[in-house]
N, C-alpha and C positions, 0 to 999 in steps of 0.2 A: 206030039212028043219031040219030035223034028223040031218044029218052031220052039220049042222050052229049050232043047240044046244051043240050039245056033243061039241063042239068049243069053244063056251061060256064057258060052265062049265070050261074046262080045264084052260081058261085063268081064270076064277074065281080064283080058286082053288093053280092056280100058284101064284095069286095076295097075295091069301088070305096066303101061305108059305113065301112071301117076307113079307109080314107085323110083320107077326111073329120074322123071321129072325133080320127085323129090330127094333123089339119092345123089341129083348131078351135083356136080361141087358148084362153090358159091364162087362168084368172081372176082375172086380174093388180088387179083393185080388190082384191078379199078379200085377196090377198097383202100387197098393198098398205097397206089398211085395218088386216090384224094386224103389220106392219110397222111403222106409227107406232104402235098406241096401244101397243104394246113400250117403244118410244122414250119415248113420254110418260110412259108408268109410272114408265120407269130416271130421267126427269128432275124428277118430281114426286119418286121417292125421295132425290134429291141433295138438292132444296130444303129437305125435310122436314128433313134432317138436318145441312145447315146453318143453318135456321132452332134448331133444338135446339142449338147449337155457339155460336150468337150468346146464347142464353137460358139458358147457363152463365156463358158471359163476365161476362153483365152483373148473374147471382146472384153471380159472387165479386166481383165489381169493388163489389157495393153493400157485401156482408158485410168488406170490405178498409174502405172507408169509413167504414163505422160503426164499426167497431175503432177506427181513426183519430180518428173523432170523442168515442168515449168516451174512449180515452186521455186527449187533449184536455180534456175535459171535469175527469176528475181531475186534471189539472195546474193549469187555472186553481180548481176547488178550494180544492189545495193555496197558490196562493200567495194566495188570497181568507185561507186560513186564516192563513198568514204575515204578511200585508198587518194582518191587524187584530192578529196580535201584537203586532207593530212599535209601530203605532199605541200599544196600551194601554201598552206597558217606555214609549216616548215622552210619555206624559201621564206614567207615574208620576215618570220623570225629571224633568221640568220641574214637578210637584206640589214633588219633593224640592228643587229648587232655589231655589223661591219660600221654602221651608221656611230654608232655609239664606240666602237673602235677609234674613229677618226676623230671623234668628239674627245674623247679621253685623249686622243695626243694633243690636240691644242687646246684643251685644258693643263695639259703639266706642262708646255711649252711656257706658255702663260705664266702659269706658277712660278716658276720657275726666273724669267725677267722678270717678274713681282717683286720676289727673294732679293735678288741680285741691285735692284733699283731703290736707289735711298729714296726716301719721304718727306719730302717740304711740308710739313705739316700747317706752318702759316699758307699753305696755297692748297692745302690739299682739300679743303673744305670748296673750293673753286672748282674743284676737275669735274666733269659730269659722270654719273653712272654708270658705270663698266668697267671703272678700274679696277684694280684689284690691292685689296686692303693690306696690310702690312701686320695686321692682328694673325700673331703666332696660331693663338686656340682657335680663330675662325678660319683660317686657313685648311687646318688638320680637321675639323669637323665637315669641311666642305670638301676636301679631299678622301675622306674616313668614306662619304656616303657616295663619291663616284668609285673606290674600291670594291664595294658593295656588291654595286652593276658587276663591273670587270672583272675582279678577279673573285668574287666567291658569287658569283651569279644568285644573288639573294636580293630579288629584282621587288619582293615585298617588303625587306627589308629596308630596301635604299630608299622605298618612297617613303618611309617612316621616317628615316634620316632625312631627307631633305625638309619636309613636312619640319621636322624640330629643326632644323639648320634654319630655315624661315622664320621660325618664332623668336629661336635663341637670337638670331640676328637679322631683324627685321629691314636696317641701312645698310646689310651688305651689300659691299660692289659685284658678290658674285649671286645677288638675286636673281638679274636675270635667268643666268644660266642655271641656276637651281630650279627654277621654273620650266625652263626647258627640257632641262633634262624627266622633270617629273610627267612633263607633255609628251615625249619619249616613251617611259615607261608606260602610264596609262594608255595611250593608243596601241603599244606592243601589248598589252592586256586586255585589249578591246572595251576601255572604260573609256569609252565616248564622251563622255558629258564631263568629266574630270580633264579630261586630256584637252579640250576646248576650253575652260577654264584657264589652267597651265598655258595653254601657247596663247589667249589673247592677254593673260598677264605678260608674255614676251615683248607683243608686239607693243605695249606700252612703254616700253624702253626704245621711245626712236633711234639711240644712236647703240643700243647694242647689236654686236653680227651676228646674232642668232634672229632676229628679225626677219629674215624673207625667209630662212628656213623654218619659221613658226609657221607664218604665211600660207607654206607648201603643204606643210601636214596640216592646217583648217581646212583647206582646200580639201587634201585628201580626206580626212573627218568627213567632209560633207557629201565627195562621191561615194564614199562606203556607203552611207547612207542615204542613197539614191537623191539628194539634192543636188542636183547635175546644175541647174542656176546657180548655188550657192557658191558651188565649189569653183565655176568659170569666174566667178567674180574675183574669187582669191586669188586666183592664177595669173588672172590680168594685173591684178593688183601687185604682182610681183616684178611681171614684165614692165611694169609700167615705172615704177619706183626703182626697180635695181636693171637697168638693163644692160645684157652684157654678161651677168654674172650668171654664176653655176645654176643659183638657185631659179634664174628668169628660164635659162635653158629647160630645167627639167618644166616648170608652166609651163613654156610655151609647146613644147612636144604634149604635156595632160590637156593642152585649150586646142589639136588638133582630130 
């Protein structure tokens, strides 16, 4: 009976150590404790990887920029390149019209002792090519199309008029220089092949003074157009025929 008690007790006793065991609290910090830093992990992951999201944006957003900025860059370039075209057609223009200035005045100086000087008409069939005619209406016709140029800048106009001043009077004394001048205007227009035309019809008038200045502009004709041979030949040809003169000076400074 002794041994059944002492029996009891023991299973008491064990009973009463499970309840306990089972009643102790649960270790709610460690739970706890691997509860956040889970949380913090998954939070620390989000930032990471929107920190990475922000540090694409702003690799393309620079690489968009810089595109932008070079494009840019070739554009102004491009009109820096245009800009000083402009410029240099703009000097040559205004070089040709000074040219054509000083043309105009010893055309009406001309004219002008023309007017003034009687006509042998028995001897005037004698004179050579360059005089200047005594014919009222070809006079004003030849004059009408250097107006043209000069004073109303109707630079297509004028070559129309000269074009008909050449037909209308094919023995004019002022052929020459109607040739000239139209050599003039087409190279100020950059009609090459017209303007070459016009100044070697010049240069076939040996004793007119538009002659070496036809010369200059073949010359120049041919270095625009990269025939650098072409154009030494003319130059020389200047220096060599008129030397001394305006026109040899400016060759011989182009044949250096």
């Amino acid at each position: 009976m002794f041994s059944n008690l002492k029996h009891i007790f023991s299973l008491t006793l064990l009973a009463s150590a499970a309840n306990l065991a089972f009643a102790a609290p649960a270790p709610v910090a460690d739970i706890g404790g691997s509860s956040s830093s889970s949380r913090s992990y998954s939070s620390n992951e989000t930032d990471i990887q929107r920190l990475e999201r922000l540090l694409d944006n702003r690799t393309r957003v620079q690489l968009q920029m810089q595109q932008q900025l070079d494009s840019m860059a070739l554009e102004i370039s491009d009109l820096r390149g245009q800009i000083e075209k402009n410029n240099y057609d703009m000097q040559q223009m205004l070089q040709r019209q000074r040219e054509l200035f000083i043309e105009l005045d010893k055309v009406r100086q001309e004219a002008k002792t023309a007017v003034v000087a009687p006509v042998d008409t028995a001897t005037e069939s004698a004179k050579p090519q360059g005089t200047f005619s005594s014919n009222a209406d070809e006079q004003t016709a030849y004059q009408n199309a250097v107006d043209l140029i000069l004073k109303k800048r109707d630079y297509t106009g004028a070559i129309a008029a000269f074009v008909q001043f050449q037909k209308d009077f094919p023995d004019s004394s002022f052929t020459p220089n109607s040739h000239y001048w139209l050599g003039q205007l087409y190279f100020a227009k950059k009609q090459d092949k017209e303007a070459v035309k016009s100044f070697a019809a010049v240069i076939a008038y040996k004793e007119s003074n538009k002659r070496a200045d036809a010369l200059v502009k073949l010359g120049d004709i041919a270095e625009r157009n990269n025939n650098a041979a072409q154009a030494a030949k003319y130059y020389q040809q200047v220096v060599t025929e008129y030397p001394g003169s305006a026109s040899a000076n400016i060759a011989q400074e182009k044949l250096k």
